[in-house]
C-alpha positions in Angstrom: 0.0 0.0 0.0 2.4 2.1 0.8 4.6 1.8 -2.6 1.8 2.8 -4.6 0.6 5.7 -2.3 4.5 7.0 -2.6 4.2 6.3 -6.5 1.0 8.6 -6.7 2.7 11.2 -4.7 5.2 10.9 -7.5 2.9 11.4 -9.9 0.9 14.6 -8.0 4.5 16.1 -7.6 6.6 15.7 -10.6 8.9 15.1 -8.0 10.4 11.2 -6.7 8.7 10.3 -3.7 10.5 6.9 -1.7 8.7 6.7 1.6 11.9 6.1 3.9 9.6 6.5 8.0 6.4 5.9 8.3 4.5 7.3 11.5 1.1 6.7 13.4 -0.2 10.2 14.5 -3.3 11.0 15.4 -6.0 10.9 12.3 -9.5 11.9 14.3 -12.1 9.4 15.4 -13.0 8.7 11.8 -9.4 8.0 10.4 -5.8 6.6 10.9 -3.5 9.2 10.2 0.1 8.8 9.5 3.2 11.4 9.0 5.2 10.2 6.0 8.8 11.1 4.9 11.3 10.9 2.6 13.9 12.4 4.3 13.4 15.9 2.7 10.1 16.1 2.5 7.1 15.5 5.0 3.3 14.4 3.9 0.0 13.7 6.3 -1.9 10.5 5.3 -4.9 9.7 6.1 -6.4 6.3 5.6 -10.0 4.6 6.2 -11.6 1.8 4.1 -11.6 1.5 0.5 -15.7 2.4 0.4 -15.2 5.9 1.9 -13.2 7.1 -1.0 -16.2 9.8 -1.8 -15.3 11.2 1.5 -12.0 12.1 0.9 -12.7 13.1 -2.7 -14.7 15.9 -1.2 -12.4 16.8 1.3 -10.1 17.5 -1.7 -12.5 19.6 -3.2 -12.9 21.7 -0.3 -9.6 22.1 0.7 -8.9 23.6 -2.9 -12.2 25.6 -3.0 -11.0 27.2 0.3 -7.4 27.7 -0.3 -8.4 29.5 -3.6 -10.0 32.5 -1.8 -6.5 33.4 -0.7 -7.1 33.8 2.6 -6.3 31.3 4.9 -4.2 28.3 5.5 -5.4 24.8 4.8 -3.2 21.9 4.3 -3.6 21.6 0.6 -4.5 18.1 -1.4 -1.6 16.2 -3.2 -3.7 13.2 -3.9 -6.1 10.5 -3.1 -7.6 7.3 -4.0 -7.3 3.9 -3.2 -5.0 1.3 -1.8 -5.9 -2.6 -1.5 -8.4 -2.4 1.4 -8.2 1.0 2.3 -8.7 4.6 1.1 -6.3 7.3 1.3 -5.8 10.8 0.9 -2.4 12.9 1.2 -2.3 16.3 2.5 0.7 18.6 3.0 2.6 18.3 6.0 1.8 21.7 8.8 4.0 21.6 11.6 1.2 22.5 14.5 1.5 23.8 17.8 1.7 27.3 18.0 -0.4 29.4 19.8 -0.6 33.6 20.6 -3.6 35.9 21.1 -2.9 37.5 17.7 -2.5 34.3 16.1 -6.6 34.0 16.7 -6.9 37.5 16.1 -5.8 36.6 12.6 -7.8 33.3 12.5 -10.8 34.9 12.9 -9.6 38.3 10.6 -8.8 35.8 8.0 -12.0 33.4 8.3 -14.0 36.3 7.9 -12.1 36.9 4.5 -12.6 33.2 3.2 -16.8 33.9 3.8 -16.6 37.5 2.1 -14.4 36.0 -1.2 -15.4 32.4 -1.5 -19.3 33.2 -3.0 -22.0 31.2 -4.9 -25.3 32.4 -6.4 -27.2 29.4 -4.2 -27.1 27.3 -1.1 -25.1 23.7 -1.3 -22.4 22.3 -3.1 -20.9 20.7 -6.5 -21.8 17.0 -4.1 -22.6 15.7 -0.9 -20.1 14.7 1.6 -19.9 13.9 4.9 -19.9 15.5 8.7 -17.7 13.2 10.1 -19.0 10.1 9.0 -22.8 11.0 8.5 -23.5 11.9 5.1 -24.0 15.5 4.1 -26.6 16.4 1.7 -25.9 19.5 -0.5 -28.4 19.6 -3.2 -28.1 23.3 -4.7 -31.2 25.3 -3.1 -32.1 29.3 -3.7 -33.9 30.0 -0.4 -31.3 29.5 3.0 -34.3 28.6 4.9 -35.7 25.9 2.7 -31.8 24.3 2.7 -31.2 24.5 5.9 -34.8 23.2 7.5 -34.5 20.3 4.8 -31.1 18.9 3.8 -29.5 20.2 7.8 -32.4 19.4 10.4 -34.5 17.9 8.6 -32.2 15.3 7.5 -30.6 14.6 10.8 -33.6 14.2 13.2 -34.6 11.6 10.6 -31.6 9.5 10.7 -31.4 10.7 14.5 -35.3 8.3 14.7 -33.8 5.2 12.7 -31.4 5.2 15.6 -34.0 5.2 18.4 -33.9 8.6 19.4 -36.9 10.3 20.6 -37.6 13.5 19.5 -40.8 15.9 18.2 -42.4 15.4 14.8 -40.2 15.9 11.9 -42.4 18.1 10.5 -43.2 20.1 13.0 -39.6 21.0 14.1 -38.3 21.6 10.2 -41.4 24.2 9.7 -40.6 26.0 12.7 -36.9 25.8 11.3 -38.1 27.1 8.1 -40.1 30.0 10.3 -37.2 31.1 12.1 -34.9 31.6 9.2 -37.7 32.8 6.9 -36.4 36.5 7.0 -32.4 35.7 6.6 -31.8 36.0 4.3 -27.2 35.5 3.7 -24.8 35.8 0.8 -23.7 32.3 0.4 -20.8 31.8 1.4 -17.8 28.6 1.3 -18.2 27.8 4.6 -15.7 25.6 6.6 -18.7 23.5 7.5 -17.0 21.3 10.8 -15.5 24.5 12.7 -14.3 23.2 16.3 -11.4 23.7 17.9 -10.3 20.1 17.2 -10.0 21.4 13.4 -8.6 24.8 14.0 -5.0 25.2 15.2 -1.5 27.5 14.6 1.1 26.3 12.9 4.8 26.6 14.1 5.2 29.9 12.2 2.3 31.3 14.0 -0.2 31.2 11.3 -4.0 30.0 11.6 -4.4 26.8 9.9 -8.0 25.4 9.6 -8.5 21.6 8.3 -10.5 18.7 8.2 -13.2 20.6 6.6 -16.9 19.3 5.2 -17.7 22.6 2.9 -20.5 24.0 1.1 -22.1 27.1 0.4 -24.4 28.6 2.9 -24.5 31.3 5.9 -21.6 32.2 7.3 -22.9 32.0 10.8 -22.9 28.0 10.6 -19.2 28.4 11.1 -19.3 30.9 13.9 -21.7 29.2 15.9 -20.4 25.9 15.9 -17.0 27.6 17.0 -18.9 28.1 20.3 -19.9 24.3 21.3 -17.2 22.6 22.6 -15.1 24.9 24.8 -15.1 27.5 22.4 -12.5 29.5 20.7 -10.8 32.3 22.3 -12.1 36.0 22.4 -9.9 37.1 20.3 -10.8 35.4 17.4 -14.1 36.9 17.7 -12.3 40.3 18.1 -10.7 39.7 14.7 -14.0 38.1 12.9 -16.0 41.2 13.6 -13.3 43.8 12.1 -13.5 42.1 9.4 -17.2 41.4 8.8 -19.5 41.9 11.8 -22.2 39.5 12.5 -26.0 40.2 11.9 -28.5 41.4 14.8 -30.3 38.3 15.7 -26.9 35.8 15.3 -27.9 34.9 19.2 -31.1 33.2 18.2 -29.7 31.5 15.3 -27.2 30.3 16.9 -29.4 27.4 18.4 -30.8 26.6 15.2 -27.3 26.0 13.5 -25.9 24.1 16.8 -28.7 21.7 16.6 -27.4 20.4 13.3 -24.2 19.6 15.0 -25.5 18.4 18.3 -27.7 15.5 16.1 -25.5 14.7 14.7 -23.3 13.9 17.2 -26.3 12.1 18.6 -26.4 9.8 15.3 -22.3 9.5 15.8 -22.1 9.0 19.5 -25.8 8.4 21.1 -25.6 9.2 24.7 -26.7 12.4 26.2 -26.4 14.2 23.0 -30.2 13.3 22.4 -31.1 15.2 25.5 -29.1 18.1 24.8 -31.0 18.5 21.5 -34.4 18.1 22.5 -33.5 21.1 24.9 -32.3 22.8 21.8 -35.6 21.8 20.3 -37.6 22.9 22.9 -36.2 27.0 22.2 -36.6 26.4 19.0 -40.4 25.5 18.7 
């Protein structure tokens, strides 16, 4: 496997590519990940089974829709594909693990940039992909509201039932969705799509680096307000969003509506208390 991911690198590169260490590092609960080298030159791998090759086909895609707005590191694409059993894709190598106040200042500066560049005329995406391992539907929509009561909530509470979860009507929770957002109406913007802090971090140099992304076009806010859940990022990344682009008077209340997505779907990943946490969500919501 790892010959012919060395011999695709090759290819990607122009350059020869004879993998010489081979590392474990940490690849996220959906992945192995692995640092290779060469001796000059340093690659990230990530590998899962051959059948999830769509998912990293996307996250190629993204990576080079959001590195095209000029704004912001990512760790951009070399290749991907498949290997025997497994699936792979190879990303260059950031050296992480920096950290300063301004360094977030700047993360947040220079997210706001990638929303204000990175524009489409509708809501979705050139395909589906996946939020961690749950499928993402992205079916190009015009009205914000529509896509995001269907293909976000709608979507999840459904799978969130097939999994035993209890929780209000479908129905009657997407309307009141659809209600809520009927007035926002956002430029669409490429939108990280996954933003918490386990996929934000500084590299060595001190720059913002954000990864592991599951993009599409939609409201800018998805990406703030899932920066909040989970610890939260620090104030001044805030600071340096809202020089750049301040948020919209009634972010607050949306901000529930765009954390349920997440907080289902962690349910659909993870089960546990995360169905409680998102009937309370429910609950302001309708």
């Amino acid at each position: 496997m790892w010959q012919e991911i060395a011999r695709e690198i090759t290819k990607a590169t122009g350059k020869p590519f004879e993998i010489t260490n081979t590392r474990s590092v940490g690849g996220g609960c959906i992945n192995q990940g692995y640092k290779i080298s060469s001796g000059e030159r340093d690659y990230f791998v990530k590998l899962n089974q051959a059948s999830q090759v769509e998912m990293f086909a996307a996250e190629a895609l993204g990576l080079k829709q959001m590195y095209a707005t000029q704004t912001i590191t990512v760790p951009q694409p070399i290749c991907y594909g498949t290997a025997g059993k497994s699936c792979y894709i190879v990303l260059e190598w950031l050296d992480l693990g920096g950290s300063s106040s301004q360094a977030w200042t700047d993360m947040g500066s220079q997210l706001a940039q990638m929303h204000k560049k990175g524009t489409a005329d509708r809501f979705g995406w050139d395909r589906n992909n996946t939020i961690g391992s749950t499928p993402q539907i992205n079916t190009w929509m015009d009205n914000w509201a529509d896509f995001f009561a269907e293909q976000r909530i709608g979507y999840q509470l459904k799978l969130a039932k097939r999994r035993g979860g209890s929780f209000p009507d479908t129905t009657k929770v997407v309307e009141a969705v659809r209600e809520q957002l009927a007035d926002r109406k956002p430029e669409a913007s490429i939108v990280h799509g996954d933003l918490w802090s386990g996929n934000a971090a500084v590299n060595k140099a001190g720059k913002p680096v954000i990864l592991d992304p599951a993009t599409y076009y939609g409201d800018r806010e998805v990406d703030i307000a899932m920066t909040e859940l989970f610890g939260g990022f620090p104030s001044s990344f805030y600071r340096g969003y809202d020089r750049v682009w301040q948020l919209d008077a009634g972010y607050k209340r949306r901000k529930t509506i765009y954390n349920l997505y997440h907080i289902l779907n962690h349910f659909n990943l993870f089960g546990g208390g995360y169905g409680s946490q998102a009937n309370r969500m429910i609950e302001q919501i309708i």
